[in-house]
Biopython code that builds the backbone (N, CA, C, O; Angstrom):
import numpy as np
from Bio.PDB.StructureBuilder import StructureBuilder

atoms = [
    (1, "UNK", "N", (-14.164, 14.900, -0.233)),
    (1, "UNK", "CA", (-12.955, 14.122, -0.187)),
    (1, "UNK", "C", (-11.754, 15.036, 0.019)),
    (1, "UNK", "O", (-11.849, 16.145, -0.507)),
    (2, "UNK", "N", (-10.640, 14.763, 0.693)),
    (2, "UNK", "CA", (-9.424, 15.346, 0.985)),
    (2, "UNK", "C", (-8.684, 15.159, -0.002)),
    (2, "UNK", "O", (-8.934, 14.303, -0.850)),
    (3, "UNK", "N", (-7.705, 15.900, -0.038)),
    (3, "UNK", "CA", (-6.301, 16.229, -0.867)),
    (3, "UNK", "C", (-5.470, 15.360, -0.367)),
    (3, "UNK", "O", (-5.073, 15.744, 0.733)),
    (4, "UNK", "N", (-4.813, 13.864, -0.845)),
    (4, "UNK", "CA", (-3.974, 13.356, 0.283)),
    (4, "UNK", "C", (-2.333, 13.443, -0.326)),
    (4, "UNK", "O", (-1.374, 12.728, -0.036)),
    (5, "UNK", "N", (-2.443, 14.910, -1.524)),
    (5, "UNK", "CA", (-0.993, 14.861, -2.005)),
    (5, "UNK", "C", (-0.181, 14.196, -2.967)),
    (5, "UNK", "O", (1.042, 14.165, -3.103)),
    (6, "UNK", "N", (-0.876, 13.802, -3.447)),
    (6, "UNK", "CA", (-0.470, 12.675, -5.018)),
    (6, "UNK", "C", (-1.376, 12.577, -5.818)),
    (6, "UNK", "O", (-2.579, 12.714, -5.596)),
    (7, "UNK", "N", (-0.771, 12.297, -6.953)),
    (7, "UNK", "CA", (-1.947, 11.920, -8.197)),
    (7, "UNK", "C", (-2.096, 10.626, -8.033)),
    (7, "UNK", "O", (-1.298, 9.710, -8.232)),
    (8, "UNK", "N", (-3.612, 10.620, -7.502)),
    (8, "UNK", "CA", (-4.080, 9.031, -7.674)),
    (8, "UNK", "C", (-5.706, 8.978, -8.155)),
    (8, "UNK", "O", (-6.670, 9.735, -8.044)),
    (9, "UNK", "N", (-5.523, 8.012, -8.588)),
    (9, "UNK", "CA", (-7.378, 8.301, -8.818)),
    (9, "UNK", "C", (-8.331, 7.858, -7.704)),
    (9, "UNK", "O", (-8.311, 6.754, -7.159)),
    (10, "UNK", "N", (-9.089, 8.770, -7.464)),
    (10, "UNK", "CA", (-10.040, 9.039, -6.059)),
    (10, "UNK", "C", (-10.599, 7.605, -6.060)),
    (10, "UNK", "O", (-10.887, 6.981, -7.082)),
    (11, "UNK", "N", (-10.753, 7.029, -4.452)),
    (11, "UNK", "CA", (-12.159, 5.613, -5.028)),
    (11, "UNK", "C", (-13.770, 6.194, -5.151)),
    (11, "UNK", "O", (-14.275, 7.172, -4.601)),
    (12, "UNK", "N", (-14.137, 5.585, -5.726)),
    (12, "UNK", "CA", (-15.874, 5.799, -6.058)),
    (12, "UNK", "C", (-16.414, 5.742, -4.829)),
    (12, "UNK", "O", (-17.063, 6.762, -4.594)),
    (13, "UNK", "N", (-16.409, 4.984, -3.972)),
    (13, "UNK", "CA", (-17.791, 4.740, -3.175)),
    (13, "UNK", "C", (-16.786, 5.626, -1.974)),
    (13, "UNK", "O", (-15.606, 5.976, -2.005)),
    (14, "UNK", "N", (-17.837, 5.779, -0.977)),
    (14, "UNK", "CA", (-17.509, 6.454, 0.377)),
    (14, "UNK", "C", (-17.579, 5.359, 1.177)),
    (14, "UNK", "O", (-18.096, 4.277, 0.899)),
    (15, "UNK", "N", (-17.024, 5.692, 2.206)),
    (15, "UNK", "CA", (-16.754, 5.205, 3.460)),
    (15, "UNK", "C", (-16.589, 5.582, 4.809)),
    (15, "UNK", "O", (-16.360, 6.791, 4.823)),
    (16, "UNK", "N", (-16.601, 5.019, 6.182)),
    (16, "UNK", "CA", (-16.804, 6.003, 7.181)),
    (16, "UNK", "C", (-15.545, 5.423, 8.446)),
    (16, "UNK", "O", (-15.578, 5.678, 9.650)),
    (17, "UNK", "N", (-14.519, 4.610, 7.722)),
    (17, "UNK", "CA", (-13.587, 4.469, 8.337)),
    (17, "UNK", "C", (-12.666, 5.528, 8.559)),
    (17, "UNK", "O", (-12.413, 6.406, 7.735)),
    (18, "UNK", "N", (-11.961, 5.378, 10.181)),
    (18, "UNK", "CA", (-11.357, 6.625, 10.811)),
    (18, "UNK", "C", (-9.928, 6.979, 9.361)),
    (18, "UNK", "O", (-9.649, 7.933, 8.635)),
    (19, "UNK", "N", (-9.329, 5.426, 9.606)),
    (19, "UNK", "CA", (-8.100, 5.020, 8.958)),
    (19, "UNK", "C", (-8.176, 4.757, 7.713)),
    (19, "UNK", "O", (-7.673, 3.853, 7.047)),
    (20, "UNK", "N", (-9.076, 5.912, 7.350)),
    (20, "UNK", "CA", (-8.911, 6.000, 5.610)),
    (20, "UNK", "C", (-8.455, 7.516, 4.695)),
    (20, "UNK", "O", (-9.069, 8.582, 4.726)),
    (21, "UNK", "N", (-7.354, 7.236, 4.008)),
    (21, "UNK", "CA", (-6.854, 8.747, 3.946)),
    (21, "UNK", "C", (-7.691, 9.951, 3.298)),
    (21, "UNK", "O", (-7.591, 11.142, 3.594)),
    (22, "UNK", "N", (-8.786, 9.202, 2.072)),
    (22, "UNK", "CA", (-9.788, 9.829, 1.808)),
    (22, "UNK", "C", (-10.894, 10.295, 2.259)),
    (22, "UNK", "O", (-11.622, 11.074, 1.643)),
    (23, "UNK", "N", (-11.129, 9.770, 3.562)),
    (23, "UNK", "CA", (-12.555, 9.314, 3.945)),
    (23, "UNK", "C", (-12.354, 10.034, 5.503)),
    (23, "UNK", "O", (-13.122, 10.909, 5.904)),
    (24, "UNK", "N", (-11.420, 9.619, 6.150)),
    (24, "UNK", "CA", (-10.904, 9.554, 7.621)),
    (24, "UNK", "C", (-10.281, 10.572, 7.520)),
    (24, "UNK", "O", (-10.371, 11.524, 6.745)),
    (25, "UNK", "N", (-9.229, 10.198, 8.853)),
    (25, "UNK", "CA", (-8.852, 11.347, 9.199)),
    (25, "UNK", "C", (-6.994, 11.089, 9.304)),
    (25, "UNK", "O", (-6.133, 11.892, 9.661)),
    (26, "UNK", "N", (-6.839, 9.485, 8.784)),
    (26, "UNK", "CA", (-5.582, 9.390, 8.419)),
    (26, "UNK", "C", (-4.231, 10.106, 7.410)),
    (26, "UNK", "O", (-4.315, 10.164, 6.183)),
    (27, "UNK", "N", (-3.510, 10.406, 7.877)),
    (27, "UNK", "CA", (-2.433, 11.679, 7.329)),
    (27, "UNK", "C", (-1.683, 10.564, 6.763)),
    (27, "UNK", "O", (-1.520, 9.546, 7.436)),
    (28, "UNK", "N", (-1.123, 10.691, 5.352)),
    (28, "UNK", "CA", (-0.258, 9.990, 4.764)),
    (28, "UNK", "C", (1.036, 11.006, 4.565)),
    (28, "UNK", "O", (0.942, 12.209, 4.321)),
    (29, "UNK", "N", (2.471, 10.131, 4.750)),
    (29, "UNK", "CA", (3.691, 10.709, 4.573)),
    (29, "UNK", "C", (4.850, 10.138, 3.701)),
    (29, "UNK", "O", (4.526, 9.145, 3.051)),
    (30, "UNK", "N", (5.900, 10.487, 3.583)),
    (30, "UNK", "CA", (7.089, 10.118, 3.203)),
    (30, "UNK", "C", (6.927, 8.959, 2.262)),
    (30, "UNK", "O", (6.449, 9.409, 1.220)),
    (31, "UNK", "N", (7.194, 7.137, 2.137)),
    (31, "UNK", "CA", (7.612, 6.229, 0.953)),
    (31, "UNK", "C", (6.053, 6.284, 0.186)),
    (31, "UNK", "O", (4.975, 6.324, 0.779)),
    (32, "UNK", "N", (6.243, 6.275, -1.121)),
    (32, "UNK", "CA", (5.232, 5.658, -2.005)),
    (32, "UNK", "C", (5.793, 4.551, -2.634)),
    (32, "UNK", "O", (6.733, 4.522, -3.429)),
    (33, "UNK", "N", (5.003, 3.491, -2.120)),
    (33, "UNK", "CA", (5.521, 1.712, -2.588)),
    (33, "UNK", "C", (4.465, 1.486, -3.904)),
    (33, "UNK", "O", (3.297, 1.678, -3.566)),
    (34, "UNK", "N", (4.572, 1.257, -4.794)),
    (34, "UNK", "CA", (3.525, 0.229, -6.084)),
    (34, "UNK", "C", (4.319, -1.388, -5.748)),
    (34, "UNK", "O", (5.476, -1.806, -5.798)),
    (35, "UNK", "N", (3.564, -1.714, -5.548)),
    (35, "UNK", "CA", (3.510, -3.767, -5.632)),
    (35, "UNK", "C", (2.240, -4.324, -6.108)),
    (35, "UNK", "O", (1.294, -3.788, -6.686)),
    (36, "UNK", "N", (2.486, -5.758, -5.654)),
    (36, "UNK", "CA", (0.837, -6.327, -6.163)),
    (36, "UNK", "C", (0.751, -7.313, -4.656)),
    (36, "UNK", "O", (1.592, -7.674, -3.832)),
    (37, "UNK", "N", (-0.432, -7.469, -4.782)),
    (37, "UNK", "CA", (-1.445, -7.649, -3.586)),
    (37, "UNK", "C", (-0.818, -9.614, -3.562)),
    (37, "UNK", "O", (-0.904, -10.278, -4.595)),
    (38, "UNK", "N", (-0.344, -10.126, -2.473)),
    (38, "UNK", "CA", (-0.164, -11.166, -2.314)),
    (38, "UNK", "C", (-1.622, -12.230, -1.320)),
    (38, "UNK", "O", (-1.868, -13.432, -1.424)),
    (39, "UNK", "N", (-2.038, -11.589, -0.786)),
    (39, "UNK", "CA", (-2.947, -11.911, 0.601)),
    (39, "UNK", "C", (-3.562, -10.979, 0.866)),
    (39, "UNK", "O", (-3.139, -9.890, 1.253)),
    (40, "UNK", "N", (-5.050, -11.442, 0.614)),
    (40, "UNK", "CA", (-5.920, -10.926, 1.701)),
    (40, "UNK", "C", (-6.702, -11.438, 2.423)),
    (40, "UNK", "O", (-7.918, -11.276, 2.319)),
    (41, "UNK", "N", (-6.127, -12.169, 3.311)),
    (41, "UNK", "CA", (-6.644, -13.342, 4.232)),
    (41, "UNK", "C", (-7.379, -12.349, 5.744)),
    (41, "UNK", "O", (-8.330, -12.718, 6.433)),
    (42, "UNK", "N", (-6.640, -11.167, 5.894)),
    (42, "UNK", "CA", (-6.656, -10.556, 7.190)),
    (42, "UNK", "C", (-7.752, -9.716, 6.809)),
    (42, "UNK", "O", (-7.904, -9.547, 5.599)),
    (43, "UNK", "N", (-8.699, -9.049, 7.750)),
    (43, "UNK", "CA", (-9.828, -8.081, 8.048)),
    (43, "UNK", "C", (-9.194, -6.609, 7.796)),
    (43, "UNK", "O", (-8.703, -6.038, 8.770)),
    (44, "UNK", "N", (-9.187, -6.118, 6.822)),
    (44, "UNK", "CA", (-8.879, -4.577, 6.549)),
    (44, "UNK", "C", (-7.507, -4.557, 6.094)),
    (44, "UNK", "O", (-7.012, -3.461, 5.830)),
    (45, "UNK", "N", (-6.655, -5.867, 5.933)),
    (45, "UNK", "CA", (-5.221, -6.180, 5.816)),
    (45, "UNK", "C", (-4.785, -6.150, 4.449)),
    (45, "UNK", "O", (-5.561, -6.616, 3.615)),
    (46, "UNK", "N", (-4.083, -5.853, 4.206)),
    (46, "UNK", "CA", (-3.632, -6.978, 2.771)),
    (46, "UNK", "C", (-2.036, -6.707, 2.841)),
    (46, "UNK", "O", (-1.504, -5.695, 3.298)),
    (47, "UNK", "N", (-1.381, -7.865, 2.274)),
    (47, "UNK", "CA", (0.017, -7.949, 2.340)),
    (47, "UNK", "C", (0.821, -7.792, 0.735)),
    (47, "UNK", "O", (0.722, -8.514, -0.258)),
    (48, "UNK", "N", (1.668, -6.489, 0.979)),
    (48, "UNK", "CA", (2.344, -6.058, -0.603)),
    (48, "UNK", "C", (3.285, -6.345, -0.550)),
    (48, "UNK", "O", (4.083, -6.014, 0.326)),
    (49, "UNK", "N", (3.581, -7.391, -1.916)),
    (49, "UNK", "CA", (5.224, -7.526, -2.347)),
    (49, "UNK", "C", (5.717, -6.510, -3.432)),
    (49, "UNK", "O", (5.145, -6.209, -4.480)),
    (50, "UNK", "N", (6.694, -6.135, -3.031)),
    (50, "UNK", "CA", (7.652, -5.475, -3.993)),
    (50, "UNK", "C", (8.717, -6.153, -4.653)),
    (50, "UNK", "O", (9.081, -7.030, -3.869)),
    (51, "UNK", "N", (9.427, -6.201, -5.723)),
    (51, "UNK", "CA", (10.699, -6.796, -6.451)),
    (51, "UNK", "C", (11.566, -5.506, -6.284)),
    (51, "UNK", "O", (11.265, -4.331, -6.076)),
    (52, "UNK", "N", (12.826, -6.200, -6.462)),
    (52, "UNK", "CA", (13.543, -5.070, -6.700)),
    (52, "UNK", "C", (14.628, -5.739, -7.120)),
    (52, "UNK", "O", (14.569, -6.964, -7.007)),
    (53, "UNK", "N", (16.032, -5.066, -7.774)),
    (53, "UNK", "CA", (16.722, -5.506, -8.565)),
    (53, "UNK", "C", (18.280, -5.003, -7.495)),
    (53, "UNK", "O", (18.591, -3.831, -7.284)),
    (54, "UNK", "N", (19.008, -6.164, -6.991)),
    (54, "UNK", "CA", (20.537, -5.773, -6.752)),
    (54, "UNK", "C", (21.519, -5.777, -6.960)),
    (54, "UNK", "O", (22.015, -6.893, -6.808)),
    (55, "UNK", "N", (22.294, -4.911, -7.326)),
    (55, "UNK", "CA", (23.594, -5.513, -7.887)),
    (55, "UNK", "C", (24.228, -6.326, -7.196)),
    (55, "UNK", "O", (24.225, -6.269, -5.966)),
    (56, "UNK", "N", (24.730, -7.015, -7.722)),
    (56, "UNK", "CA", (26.351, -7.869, -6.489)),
    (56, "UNK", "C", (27.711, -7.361, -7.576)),
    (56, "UNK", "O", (27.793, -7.619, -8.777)),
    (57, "UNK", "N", (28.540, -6.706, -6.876)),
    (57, "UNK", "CA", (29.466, -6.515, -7.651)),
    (57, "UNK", "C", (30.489, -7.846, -7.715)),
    (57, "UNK", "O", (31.083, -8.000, -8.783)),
    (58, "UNK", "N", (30.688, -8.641, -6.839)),
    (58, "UNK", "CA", (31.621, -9.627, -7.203)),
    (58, "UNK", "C", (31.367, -10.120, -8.264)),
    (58, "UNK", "O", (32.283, -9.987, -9.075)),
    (59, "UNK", "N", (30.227, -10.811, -8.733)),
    (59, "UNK", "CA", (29.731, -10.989, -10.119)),
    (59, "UNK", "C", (29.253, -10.613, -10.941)),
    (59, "UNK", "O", (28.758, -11.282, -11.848)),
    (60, "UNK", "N", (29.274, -9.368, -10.841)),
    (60, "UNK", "CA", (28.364, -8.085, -11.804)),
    (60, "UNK", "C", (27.630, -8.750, -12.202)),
    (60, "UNK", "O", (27.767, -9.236, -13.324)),
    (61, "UNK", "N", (26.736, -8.973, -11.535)),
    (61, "UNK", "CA", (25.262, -9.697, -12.370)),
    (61, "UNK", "C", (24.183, -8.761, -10.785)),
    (61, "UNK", "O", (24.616, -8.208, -9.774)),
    (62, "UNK", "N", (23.049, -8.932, -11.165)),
    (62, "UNK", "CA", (21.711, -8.316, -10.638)),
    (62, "UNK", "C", (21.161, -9.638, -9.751)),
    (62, "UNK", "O", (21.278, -10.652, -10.440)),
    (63, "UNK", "N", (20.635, -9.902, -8.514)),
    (63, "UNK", "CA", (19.534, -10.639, -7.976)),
    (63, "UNK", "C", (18.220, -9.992, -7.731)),
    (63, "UNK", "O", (18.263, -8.889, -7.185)),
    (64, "UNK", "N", (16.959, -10.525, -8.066)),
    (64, "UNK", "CA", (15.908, -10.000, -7.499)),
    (64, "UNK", "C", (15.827, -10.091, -6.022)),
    (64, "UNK", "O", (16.148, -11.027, -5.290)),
    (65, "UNK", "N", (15.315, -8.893, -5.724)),
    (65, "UNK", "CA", (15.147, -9.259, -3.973)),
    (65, "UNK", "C", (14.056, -9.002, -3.447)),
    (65, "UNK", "O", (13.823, -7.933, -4.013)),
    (66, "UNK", "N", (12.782, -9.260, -2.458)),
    (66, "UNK", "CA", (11.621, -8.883, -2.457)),
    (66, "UNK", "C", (11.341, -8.227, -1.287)),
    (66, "UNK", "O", (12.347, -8.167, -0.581)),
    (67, "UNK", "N", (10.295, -7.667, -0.757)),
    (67, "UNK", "CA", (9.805, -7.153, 0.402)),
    (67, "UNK", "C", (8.563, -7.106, 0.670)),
    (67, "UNK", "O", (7.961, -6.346, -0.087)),
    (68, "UNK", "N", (7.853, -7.669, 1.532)),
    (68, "UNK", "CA", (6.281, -7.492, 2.049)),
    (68, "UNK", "C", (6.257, -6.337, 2.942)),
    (68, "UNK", "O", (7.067, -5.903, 3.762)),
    (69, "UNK", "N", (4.944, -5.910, 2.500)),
    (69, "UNK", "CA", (4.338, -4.643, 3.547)),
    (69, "UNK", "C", (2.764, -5.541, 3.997)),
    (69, "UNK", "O", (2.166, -6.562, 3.656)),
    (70, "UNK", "N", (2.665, -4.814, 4.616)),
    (70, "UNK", "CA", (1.436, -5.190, 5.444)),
    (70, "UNK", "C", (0.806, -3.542, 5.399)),
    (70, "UNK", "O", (1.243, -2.541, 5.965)),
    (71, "UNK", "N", (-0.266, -3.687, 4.587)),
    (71, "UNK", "CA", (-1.434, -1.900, 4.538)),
    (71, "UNK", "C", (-2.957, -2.321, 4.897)),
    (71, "UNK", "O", (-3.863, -3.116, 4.645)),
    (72, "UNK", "N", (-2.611, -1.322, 5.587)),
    (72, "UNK", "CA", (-4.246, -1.072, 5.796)),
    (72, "UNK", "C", (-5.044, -0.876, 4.809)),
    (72, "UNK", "O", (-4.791, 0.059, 4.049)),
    (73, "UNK", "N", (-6.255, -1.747, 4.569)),
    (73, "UNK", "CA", (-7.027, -1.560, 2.716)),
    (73, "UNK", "C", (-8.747, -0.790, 3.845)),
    (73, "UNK", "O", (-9.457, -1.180, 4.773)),
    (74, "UNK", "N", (-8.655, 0.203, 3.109)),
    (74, "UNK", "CA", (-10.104, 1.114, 3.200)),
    (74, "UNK", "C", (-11.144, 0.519, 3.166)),
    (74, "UNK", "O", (-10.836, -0.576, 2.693)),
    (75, "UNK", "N", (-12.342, 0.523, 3.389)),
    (75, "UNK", "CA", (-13.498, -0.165, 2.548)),
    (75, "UNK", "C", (-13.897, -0.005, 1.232)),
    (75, "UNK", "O", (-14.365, -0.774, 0.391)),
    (76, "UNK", "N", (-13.538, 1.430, 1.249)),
    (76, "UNK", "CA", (-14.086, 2.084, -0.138)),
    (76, "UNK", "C", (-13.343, 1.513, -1.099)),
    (76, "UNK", "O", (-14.050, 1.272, -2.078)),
    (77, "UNK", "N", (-12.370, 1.233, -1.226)),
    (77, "UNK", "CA", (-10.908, 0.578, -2.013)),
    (77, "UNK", "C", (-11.204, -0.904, -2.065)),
    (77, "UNK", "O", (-11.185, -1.484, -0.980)),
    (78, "UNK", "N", (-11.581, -1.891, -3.576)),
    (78, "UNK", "CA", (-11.485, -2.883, -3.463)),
    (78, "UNK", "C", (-10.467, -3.526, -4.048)),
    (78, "UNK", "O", (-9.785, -2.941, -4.889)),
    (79, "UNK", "N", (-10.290, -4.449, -3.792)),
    (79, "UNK", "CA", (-8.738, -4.847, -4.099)),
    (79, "UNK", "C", (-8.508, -6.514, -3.651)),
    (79, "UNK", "O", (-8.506, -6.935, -2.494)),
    (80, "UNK", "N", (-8.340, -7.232, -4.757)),
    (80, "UNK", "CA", (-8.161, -8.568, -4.962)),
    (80, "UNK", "C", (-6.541, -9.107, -5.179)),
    (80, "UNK", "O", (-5.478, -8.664, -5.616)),
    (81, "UNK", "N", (-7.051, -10.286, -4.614)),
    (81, "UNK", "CA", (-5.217, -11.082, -4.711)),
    (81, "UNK", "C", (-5.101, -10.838, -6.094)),
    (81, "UNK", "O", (-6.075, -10.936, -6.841)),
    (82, "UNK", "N", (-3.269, -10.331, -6.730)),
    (82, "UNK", "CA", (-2.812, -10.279, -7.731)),
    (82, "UNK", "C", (-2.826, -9.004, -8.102)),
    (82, "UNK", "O", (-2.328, -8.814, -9.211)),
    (83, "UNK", "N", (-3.293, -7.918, -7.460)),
    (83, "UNK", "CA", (-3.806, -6.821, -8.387)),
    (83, "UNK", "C", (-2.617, -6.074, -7.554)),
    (83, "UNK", "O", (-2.104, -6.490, -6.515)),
    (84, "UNK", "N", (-2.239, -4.634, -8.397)),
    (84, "UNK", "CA", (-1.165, -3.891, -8.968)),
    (84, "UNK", "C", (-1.647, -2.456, -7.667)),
    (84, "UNK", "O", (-2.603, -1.689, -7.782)),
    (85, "UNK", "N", (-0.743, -2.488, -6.657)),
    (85, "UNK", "CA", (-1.587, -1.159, -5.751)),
    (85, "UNK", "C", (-0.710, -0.190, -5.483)),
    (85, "UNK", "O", (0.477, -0.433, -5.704)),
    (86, "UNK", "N", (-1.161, 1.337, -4.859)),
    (86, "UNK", "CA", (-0.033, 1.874, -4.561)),
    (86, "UNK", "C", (-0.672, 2.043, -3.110)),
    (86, "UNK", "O", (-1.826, 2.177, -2.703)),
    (87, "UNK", "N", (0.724, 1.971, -2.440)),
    (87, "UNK", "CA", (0.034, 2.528, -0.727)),
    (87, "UNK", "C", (1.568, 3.597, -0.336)),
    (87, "UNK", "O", (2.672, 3.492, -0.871)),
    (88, "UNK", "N", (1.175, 4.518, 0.678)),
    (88, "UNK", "CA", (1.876, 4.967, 1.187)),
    (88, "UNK", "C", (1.930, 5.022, 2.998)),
    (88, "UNK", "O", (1.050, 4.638, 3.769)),
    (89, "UNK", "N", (3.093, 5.551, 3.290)),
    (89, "UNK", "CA", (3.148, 5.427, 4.738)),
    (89, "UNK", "C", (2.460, 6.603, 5.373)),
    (89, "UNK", "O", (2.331, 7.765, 4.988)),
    (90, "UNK", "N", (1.927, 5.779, 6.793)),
    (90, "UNK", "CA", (1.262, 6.815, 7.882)),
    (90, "UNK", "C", (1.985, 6.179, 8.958)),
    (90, "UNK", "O", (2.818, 5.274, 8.896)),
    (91, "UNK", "N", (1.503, 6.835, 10.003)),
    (91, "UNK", "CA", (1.999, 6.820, 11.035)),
    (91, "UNK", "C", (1.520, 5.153, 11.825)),
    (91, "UNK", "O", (0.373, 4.883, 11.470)),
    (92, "UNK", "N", (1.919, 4.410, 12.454)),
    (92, "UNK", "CA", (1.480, 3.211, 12.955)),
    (92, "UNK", "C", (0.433, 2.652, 13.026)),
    (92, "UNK", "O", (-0.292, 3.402, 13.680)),
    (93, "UNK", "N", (-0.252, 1.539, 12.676)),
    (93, "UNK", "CA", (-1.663, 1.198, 12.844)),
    (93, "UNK", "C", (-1.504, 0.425, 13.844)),
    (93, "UNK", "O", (-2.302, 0.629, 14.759)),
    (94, "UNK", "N", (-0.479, -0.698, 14.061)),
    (94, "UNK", "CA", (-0.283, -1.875, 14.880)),
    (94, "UNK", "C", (1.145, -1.927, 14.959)),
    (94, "UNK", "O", (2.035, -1.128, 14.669)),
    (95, "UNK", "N", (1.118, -3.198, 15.478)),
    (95, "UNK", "CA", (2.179, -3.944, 15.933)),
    (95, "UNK", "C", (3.261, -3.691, 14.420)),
    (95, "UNK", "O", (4.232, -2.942, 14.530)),
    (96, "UNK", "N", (2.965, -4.386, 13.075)),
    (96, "UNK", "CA", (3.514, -4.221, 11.962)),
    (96, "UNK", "C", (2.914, -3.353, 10.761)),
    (96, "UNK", "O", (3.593, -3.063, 9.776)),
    (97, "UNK", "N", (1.469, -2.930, 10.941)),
    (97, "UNK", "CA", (1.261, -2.172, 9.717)),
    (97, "UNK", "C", (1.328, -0.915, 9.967)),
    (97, "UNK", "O", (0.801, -0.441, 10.973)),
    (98, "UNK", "N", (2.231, 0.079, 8.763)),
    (98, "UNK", "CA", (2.541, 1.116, 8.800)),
    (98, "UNK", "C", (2.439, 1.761, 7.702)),
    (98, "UNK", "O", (3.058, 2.821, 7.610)),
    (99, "UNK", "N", (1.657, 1.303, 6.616)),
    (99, "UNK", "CA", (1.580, 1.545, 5.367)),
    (99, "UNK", "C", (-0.241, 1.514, 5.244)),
    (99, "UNK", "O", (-0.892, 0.758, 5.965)),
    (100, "UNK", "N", (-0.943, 2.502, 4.168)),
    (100, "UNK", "CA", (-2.195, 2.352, 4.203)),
    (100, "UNK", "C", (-2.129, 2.273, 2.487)),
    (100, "UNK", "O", (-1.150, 2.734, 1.900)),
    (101, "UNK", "N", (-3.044, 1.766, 1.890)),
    (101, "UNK", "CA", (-3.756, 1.572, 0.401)),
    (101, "UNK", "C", (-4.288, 3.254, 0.031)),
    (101, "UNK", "O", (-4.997, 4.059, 0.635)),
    (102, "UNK", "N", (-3.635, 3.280, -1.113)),
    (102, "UNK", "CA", (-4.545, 4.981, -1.562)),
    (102, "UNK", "C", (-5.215, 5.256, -3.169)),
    (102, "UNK", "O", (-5.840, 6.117, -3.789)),
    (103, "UNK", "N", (-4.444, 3.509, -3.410)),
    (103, "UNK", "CA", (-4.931, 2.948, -5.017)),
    (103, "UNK", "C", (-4.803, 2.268, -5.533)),
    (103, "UNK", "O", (-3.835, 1.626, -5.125)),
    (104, "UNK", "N", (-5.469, 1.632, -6.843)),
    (104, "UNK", "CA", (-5.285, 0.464, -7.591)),
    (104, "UNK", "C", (-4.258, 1.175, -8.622)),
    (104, "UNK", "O", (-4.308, 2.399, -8.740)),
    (105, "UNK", "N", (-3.262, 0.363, -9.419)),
    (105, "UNK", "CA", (-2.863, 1.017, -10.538)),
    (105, "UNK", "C", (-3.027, 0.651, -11.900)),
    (105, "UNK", "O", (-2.592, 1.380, -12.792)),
]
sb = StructureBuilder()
sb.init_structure("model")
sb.init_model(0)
sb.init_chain("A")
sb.init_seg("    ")
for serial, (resi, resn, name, xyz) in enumerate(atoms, 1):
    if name == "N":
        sb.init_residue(resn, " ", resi, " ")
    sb.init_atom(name, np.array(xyz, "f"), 0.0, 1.0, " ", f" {name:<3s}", serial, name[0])
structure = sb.get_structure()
């Protein structure tokens, strides 16, 4: 298994996908996102929401605000709607995914 630069805990099983950072030959870089898994309706897909908190100063009060990612999920990596993940960015897979899965948390 490769070094992919963070403390995460390795997955158990192997796998022989290109686009897997453990397994493959995919290079992970720059944002580390934690969200939880909204959808996994898509083939190798899954879609991450994030919360986040904004100020508005006119009313000094906070709104939540959210964001979906779209990551590439490994084989070796299982991962169910609701569950708590971290993924980071690689370089383009498609049209919108730009983010790959590197753990459960």
């Amino acid at each position: 298994m490769r070094d992919i630069g963070i403390k995460v805990k390795e997955p158990e099983r192997e796998c022989d996908d290109p686009n897997c950072p453990w397994h493959g030959h995919l290079k992970v870089r720059g944002v580390v996102i934690k969200g939880k898994v909204v959808s996994t309706a898509m083939q190798r897909t899954v879609v991450v929401e994030r919360e986040r908190l904004h100020y508005v100063p006119k009313y000094e009060r906070y709104e939540k605000r959210t964001s979906r990612y779209k990551a590439h999920l490994p084989p070796c990596i299982d991962v169910e709607k609701g569950d708590e993940v971290i993924i980071m960015e690689c370089r383009p897979l498609s049209k919108t995914k730009h983010f790959v899965v590197v753990g459960k948390k």
